[in-house]
Structure formats: structure tokens, C-alpha cells
MIBAKOL-731013 format. One line per 8 residues: for each residue x, y, z of N, C-alpha, C. Coordinates in steps of 0.001 Angstrom, whole numbers, plus 524288, in hexadecimal, padded with zeros to 5 digits. Example, Ala and Ser with C-alpha at 12.3 -4.5 7.8 and 13.67 -1.06 7.14 Angstrom:
83386/7E9C6/81E78/8300C/7EE6C/81E78/83390/7F31C/81E78 ~ 83232/7F736/81BA8/83566/7FBDC/81BE4/83264/8001E/81EBE .
END
This chain:
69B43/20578/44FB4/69D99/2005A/45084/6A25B/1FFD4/44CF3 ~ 6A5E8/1FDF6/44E40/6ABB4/1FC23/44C59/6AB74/1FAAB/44589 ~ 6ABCA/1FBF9/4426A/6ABD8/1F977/43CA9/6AED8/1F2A3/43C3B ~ 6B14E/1F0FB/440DE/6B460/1EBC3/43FB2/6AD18/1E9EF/4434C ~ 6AC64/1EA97/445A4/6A91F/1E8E2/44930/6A3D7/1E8BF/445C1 ~ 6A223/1EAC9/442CB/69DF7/1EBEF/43D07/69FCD/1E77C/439F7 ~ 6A537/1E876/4376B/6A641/1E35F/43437/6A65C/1DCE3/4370A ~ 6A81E/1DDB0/43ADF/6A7A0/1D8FA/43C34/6A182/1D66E/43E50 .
69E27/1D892/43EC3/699FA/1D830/43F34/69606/1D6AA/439A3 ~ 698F7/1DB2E/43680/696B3/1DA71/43008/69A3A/1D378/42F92 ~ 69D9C/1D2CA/43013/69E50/1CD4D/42ECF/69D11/1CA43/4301B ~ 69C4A/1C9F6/43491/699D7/1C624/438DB/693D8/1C328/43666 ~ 69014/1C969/43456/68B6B/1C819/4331D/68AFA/1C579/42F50 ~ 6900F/1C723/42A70/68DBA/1C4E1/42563/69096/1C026/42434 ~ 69446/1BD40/4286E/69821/1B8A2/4291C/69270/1B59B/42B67 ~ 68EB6/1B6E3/42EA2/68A21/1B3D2/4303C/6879C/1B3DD/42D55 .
683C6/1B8AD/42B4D/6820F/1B7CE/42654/6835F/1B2E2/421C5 ~ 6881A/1B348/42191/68A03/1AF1F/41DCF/68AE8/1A8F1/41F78 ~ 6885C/1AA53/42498/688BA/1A3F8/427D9/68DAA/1A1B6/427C4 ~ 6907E/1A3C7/428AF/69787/1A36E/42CB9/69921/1A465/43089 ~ 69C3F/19FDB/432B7/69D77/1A292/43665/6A4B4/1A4C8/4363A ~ 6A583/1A5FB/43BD1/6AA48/1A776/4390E/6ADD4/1A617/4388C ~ 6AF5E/1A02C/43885/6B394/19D8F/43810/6B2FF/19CFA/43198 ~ 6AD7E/19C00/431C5/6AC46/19B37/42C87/6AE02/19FD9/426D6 .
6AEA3/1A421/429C2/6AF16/1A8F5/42622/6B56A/1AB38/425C5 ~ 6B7C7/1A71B/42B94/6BD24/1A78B/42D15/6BF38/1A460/428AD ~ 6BCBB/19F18/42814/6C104/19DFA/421F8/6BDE7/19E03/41ECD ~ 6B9F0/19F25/41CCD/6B993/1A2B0/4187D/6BEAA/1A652/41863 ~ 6BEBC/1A95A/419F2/6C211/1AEF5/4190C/6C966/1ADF4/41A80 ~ 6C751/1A974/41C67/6CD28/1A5CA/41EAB/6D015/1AA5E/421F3 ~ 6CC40/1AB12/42606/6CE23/1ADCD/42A5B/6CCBC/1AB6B/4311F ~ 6CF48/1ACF0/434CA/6CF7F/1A98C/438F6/6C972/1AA2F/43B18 .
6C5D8/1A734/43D82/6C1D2/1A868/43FCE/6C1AB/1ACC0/44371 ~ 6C588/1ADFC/44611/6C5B8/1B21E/448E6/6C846/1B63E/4471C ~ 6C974/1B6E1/441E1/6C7A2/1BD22/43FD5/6C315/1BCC8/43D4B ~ 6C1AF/1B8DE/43BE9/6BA5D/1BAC3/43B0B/6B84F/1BE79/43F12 ~ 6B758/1BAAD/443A5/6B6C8/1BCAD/448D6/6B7FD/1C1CC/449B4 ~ 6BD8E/1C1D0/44961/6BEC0/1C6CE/44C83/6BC68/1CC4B/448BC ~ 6BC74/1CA27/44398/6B9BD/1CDF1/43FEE/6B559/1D00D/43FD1 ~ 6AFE9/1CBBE/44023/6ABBE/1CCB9/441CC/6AB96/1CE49/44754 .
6AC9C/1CE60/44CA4/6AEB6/1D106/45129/6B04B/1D6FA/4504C ~ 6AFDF/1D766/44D3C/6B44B/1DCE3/44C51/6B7B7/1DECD/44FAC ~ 6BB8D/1DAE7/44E28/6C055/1DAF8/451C7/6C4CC/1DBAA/44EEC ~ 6C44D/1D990/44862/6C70D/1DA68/44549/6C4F0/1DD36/43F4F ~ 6C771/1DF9B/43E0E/6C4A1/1E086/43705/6C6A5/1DB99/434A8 ~ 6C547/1DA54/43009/6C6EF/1D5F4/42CCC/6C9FC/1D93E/42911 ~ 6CE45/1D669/4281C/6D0B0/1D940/421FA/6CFEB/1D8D8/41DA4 ~ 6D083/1DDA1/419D8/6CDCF/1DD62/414BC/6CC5F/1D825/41281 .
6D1A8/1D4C8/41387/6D06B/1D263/40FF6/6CCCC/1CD70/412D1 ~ 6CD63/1CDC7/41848/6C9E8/1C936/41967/6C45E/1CB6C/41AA1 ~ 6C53D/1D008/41A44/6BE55/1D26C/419C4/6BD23/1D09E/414FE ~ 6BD1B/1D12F/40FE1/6BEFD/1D0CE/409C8/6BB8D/1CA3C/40B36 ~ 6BFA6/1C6D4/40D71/6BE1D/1C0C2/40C28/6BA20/1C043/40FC6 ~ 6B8D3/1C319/41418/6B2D4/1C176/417C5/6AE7D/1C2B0/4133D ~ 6B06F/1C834/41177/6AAC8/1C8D7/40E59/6A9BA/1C648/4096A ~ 6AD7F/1C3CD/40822/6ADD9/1C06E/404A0/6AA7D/1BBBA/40411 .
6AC1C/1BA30/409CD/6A812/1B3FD/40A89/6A3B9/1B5B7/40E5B ~ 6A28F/1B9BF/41197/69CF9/1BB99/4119F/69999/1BDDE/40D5A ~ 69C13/1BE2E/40798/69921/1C056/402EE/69631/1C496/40576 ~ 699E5/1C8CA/40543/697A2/1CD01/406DB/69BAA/1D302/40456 ~ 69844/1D689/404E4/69C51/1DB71/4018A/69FF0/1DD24/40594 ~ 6A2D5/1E122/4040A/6A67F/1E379/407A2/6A2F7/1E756/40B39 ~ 69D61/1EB48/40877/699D6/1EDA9/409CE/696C3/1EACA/40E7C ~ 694C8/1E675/40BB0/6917E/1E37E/40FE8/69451/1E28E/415AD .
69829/1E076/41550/69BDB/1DE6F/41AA1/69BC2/1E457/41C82 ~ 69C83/1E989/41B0B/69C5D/1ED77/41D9A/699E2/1F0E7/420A5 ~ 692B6/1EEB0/41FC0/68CBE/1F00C/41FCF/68CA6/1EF98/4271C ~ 68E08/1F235/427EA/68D99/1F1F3/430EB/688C6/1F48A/43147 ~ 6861E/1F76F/42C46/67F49/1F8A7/43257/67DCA/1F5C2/43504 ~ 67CDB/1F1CE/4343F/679FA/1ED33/43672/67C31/1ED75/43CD5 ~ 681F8/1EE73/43D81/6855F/1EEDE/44183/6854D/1F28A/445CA ~ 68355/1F6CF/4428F/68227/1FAB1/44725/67FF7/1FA08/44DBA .
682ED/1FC1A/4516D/68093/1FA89/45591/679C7/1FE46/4567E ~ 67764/1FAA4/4599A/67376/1FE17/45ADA/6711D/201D6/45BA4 ~ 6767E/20607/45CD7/674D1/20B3D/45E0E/67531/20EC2/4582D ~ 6783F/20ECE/4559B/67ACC/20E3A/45134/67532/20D65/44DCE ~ 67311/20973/44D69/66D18/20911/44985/6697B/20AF2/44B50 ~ 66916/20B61/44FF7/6639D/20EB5/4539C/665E6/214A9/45071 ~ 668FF/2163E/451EC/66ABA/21AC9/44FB4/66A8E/21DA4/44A06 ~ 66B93/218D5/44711/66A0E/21933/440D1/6650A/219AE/43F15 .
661EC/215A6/44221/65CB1/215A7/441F2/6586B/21A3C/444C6 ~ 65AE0/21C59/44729/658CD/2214A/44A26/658A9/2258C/445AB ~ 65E5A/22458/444B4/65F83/228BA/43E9C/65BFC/228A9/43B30 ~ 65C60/223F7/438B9/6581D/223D0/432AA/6540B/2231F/43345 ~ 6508E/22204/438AE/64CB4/223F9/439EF/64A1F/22A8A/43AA5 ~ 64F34/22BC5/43CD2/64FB6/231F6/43E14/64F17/23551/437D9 ~ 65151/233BF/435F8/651B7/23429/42EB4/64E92/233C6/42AB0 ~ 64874/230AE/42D42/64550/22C3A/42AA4/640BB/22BCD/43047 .
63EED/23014/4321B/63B52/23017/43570/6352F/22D1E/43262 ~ 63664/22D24/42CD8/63013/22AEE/42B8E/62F14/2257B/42A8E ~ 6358E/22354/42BD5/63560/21D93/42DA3/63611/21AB5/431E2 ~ 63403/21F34/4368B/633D8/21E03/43B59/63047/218F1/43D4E ~ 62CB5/219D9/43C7F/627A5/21548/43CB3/62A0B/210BE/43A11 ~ 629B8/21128/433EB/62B57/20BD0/4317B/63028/208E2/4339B ~ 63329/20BD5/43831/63893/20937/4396C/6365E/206BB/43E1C ~ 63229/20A18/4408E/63012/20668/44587/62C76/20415/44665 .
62BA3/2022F/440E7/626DA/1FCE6/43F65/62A3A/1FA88/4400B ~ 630C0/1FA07/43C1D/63420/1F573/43BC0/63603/1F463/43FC3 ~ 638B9/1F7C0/4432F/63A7B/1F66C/44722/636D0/1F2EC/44AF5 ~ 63279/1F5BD/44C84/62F1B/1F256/44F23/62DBC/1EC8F/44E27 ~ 62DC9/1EB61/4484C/62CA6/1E526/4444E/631E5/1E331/447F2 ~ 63577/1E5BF/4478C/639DF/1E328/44807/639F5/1E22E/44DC1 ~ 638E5/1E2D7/451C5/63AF7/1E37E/4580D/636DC/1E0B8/457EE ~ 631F0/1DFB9/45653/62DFD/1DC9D/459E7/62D3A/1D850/457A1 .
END
């Protein structure tokens, strides 16, 4: 998946997280509502320096805003998880107790 398309997603979550919306984070950062938008969209990157002032008033690191596993599409984590299962066959069972807790 696209790295503008990751970040803007990473912002999106932790601009909600922080219970804003985005007009709201637009002047915070005293930027137009629709480069919030178009940012979280990943349609645009934000520039240093207005990346700099988002993470500023989401109180968040430069690291954190960067964190996309969570983002991965589906095939993408089935795939990972196939791996470190594949890697870790003697936590086969204990992964499909959890999984199961979890789906039912």
C-alpha cells in the first residue's frame, strides 16, 4: 500500500483518537480543512513542517505517526501470520484458542 495512503490513515486514527474532527485539527495547525482531508485521503503528503505541527497537537512522536501495521491490507497479515506461525509451529493451538475467543 502507498506510504501517503499509511500516513494518512495513521492520522486520521490518532486525530479521532484525540476526539477531533478535522476542521478542528485544520486550525489547530491553521491549515485549510481540506488539506487535512486531502492528507488523511492520501492524496497529499503534509509538509515537514505541517506534519511537525499535526503531531504536535495530536501529542504524538514522529515514530508513533509512522507505526502502519495496523494498516496492512488483509492479505498482507494473513501472510505474516502464516509466517510466524510457520516459524513458531508450537504456538499453533494457543493462536487458535484466541482466534476462536475472538470470532465467536
Amino acid at each position: 500500500m502507498d506510504n501517503r495512503i499509511l500516513l494518512g490513515r495513521r492520522i486520521k486514527e490518532l486525530r479521532q483518537r484525540k476526539g477531533l474532527k478535522q476542521e478542528q485539527l485544520a486550525e489547530m495547525v491553521q491549515l485549510e480543512p481540506t488539506s487535512i482531508c486531502n492528507i488523511e485521503n492520501g492524496r497529499n503528503y503534509p509538509s515537514f513542517q505541517n506534519l511537525e505541527k499535526i503531531i504536535n497537537v495530536l501529542g504524538v512522536s514522529f515514530i508513533e505517526v509512522f507505526k502502519f501495521d495496523q494498516h496492512q491490507d488483509r492479505v498482507d497479515l494473513m501472510a505474516e501470520i502464516t509466517n510466524m506461525l510457520n516459524n513458531n509451529p508450537e504456538k499453533v493451538q494457543d493462536t487458535y484458542k484466541i482466534v476462536k475467543a475472538l470470532v465467536e
